[in-house]
N, C-alpha and C positions, 0 to 999 in steps of 0.2 A: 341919597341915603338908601331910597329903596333899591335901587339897584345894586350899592355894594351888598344887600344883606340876601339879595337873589344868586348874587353870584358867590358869596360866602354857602351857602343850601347847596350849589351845583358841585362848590368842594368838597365838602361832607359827602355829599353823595356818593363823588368820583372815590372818597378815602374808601367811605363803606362798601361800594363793586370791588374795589380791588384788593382789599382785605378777606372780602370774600374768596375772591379769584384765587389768592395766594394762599389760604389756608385750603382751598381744594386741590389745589398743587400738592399743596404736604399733604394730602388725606388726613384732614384735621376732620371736616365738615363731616359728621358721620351718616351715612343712610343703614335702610334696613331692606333686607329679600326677604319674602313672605315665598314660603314652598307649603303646597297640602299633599300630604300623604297618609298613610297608615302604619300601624304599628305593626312591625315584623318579628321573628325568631325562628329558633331552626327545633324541629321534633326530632326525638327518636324512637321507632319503636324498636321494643324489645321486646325481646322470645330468648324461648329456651334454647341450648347447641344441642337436645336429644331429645326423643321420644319416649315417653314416659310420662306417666300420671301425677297431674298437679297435686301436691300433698297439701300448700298452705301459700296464701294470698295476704301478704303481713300489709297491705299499705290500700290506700283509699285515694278515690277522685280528690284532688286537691292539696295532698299531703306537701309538703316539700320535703326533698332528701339528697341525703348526701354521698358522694363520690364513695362509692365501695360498700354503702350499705346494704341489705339485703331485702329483696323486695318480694318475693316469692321460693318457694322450694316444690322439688320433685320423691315421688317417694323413690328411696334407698335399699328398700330390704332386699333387692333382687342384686345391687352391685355393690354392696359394704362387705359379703362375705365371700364378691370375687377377689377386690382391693384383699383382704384378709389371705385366701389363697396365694395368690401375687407373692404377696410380704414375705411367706412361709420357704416359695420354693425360692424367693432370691436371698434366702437367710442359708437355708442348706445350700446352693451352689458359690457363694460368696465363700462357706465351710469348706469347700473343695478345693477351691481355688486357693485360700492359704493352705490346705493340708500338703497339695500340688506342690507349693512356692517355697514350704517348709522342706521337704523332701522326707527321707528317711526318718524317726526316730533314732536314738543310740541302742535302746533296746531290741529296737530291730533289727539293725545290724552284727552286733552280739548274737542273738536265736539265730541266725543266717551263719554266722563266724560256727555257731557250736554244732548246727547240722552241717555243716559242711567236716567238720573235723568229726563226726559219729561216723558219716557216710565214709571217709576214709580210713576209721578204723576199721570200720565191716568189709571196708575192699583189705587190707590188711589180713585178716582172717579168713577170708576166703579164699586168697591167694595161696597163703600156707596152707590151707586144705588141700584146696588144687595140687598143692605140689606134694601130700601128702599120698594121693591118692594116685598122682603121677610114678612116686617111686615105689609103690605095693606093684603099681601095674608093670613096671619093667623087671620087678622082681617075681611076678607071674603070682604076685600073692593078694591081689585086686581086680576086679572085671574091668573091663574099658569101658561100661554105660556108668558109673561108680566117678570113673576119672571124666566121665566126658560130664557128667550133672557139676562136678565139681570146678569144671573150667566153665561152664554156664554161669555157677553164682557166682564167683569171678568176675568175670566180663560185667555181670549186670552190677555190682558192685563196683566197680570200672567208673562205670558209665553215669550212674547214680553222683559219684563224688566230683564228674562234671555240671551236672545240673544243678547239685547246690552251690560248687564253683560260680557260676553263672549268676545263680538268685543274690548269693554275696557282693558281686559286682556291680549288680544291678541295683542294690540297696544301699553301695557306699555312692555310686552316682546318683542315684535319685532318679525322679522323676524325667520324658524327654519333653523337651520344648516344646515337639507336637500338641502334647494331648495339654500344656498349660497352655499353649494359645485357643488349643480346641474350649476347653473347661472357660477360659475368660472371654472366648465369644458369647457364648454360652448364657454366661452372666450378663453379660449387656445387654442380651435377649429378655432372659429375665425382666432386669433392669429395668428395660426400654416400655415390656408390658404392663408393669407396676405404673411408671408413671402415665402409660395412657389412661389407667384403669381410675388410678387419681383424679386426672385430669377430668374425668367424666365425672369421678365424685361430685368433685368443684363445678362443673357445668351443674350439676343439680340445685345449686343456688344461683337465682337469678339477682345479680347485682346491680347498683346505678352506676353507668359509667360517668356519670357527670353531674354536678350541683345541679336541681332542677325542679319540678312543678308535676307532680302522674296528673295527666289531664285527661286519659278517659281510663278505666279498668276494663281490656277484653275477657279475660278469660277468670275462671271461678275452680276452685278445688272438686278434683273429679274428673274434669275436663283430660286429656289427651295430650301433653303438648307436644308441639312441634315445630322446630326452625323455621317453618314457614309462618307458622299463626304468633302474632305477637301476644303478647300479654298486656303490655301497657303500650300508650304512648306517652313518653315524658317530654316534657317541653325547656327547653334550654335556655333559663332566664337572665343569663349574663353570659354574651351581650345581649341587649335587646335593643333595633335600631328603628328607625322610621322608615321604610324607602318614600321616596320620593322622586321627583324629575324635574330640572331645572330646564328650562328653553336654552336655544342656541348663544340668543345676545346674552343672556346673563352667565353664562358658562364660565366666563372670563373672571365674574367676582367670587367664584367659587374654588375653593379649594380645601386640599386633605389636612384635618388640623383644626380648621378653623372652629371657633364657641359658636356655639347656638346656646338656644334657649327652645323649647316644644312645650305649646299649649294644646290641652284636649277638652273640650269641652264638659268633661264630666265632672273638671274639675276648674270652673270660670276661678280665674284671679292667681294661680299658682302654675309657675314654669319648671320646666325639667330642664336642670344642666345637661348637655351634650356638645359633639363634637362631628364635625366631618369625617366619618373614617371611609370611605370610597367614593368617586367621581368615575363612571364608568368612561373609556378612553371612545366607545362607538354608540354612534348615535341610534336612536331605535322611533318607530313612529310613536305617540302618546297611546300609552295601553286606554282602555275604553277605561278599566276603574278609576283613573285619574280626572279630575272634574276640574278645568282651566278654561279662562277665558278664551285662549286661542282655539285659532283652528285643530279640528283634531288630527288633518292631515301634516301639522309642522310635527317638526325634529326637536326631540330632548333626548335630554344623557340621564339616566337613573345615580342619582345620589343616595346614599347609605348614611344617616347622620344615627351616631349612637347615642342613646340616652342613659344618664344614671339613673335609675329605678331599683331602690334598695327594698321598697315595702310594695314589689311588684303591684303597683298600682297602674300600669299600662298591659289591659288582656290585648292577645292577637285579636290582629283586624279592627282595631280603637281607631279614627281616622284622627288629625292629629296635625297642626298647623307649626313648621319650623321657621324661625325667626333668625336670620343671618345677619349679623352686622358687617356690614360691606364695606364703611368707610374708618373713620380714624386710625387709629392703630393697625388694623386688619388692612384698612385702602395703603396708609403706608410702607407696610411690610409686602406687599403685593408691588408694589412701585421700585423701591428697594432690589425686589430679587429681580423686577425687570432691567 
């Protein structure tokens, strides 16, 4: 009796290894990797694109702000009434440009049609003078300086009713394509200067390029600014990730995707959702910040795990404990793709 119930114990046993055995096949059995790192994000500073004196500092250490908000200004009064020149001469050469494109008036050409037919009456009268003055002289009843003045206004009368000929012509063709391509270069000149002139407008307000956090305030109204000297630096609070370094053997249960969970100690008993979003592909020796059991001379890959932190309650450099689950679901999907 005792023996069957020793050997009944040795079955159960054998069920319960290989029950075991078989649900770590399927990566049922789940484990956990424990990574330490700290809390990362990315700064930007920012400064002004010109040279000119800070007018106004609208935001403080701490503030949050949003994409396109304005965060500082420069004083304007020396470039608001060049923009203003600008505007003026691209308004008058834009005017030339259609008057150009218009061509002639009708009115125009009319005053042009009627000096030209004045000019040909007056050649008209002069000519019958001329010849007046021609038949005195061959009848010896006239001087020849009399017939010579009068073949002069003749001629210049002549000549006259070619030039306004001419101005007529000129005025039913209009304008040449020369001087309209000249006049609409011209304009783009213009144009081209206005909007730089703008553009600098616009550079006088210093804007956020991104949802974020002013984390320190450099500069003060008064101050000088310049493209080199920032103004603020803002800090970039989504994403905000942990880095961390996983060793060589556990490399293998890590991958991009995968849930975490991140504990910081500032906050015992509550986890931050996150996720794997980078596995570096090259190996690097343990940086000195990294505090590991191993050797400091072995080989780890830097992990990037991102965290949800909506009420940025993780500051940079918070050290920061990440929680992998390696096995069940995550060990099978990992078997799966092998």
């Amino acid at each position: 009796m005792k023996r069957r119930a020793i050997i009944l114990a040795l079955l159960v046993v054998a069920a319960l290894a290989g029950g075991v055995w078989w649900l770590t096949r399927r990566g049922v059995v789940t484990s956990e990797l424990t990574l330490n790192g700290n809390v990362d994000l990315r700064q930007v500073a920012l400064a002004f694109n010109g040279n000119d004196r800070i007018a106004e500092v609208l935001v403080q250490e701490g503030d949050r702000v949003s994409r396109g908000e304005v965060l500082a200004r420069l004083d304007t009064s020396r470039l608001a009434p060049q923009v203003a020149q600008a505007e003026a001469q691209v308004a008058a050469q834009r005017a030339a440009v259609e008057r150009l494109h218009n061509g002639s008036r009708p009115e125009e050409i009319a005053q042009a049609r009627a000096n030209l037919e004045s000019a040909k009456a007056d050649a008209r009268n002069a000519k019958k003078q001329y010849e007046r003055k021609q038949s005195l002289l061959e009848k010896n009843a006239g001087s020849q300086m009399d017939a010579d003045t009068a073949k002069a206004v003749a001629d210049v009368a002549e000549a006259r009713v070619e030039v306004n000929q001419k101005a007529l012509d000129l005025a039913v063709v209009g304008p040449r394509q020369e001087d309209i391509a000249q006049a609409e270069a011209q304009l783009r000149s213009n144009e081209a200067q206005l909007a730089f002139l703008r553009q600098q407008l616009a550079d006088a307000e210093l804007r956020a390029p991104v949802d974020g956090v002013v984390r320190s305030r450099l500069m003060e109204p008064g101050e000088m600014a310049s493209p080199l000297r920032p103004v603020f630096s803002l800090a970039i609070v989504d994403p905000k990730w942990v880095r961390t370094y996983v060793s060589e053997p556990d490399l293998g249960k890590v991958r991009t995707g995968m849930q975490t969970s991140v504990a910081v100690d500032s906050f015992p008993g509550r986890r931050f959702d996150g996720w794997v979003g980078f596995v570096s592909p090259v190996a690097e020796f343990t940086p000195k910040t990294v505090e590991t059991t191993e050797l400091r001379t072995s080989l780890v890959y830097e992990v990037r795990v991102f965290v949800k932190d909506p009420q940025n309650s993780l500051p940079l450099g918070m050290p920061a404990t990440v929680h992998l689950r390696t096995g069940g679901d995550s060990a099978q999907q990992v078997t799966e793709d092998k």
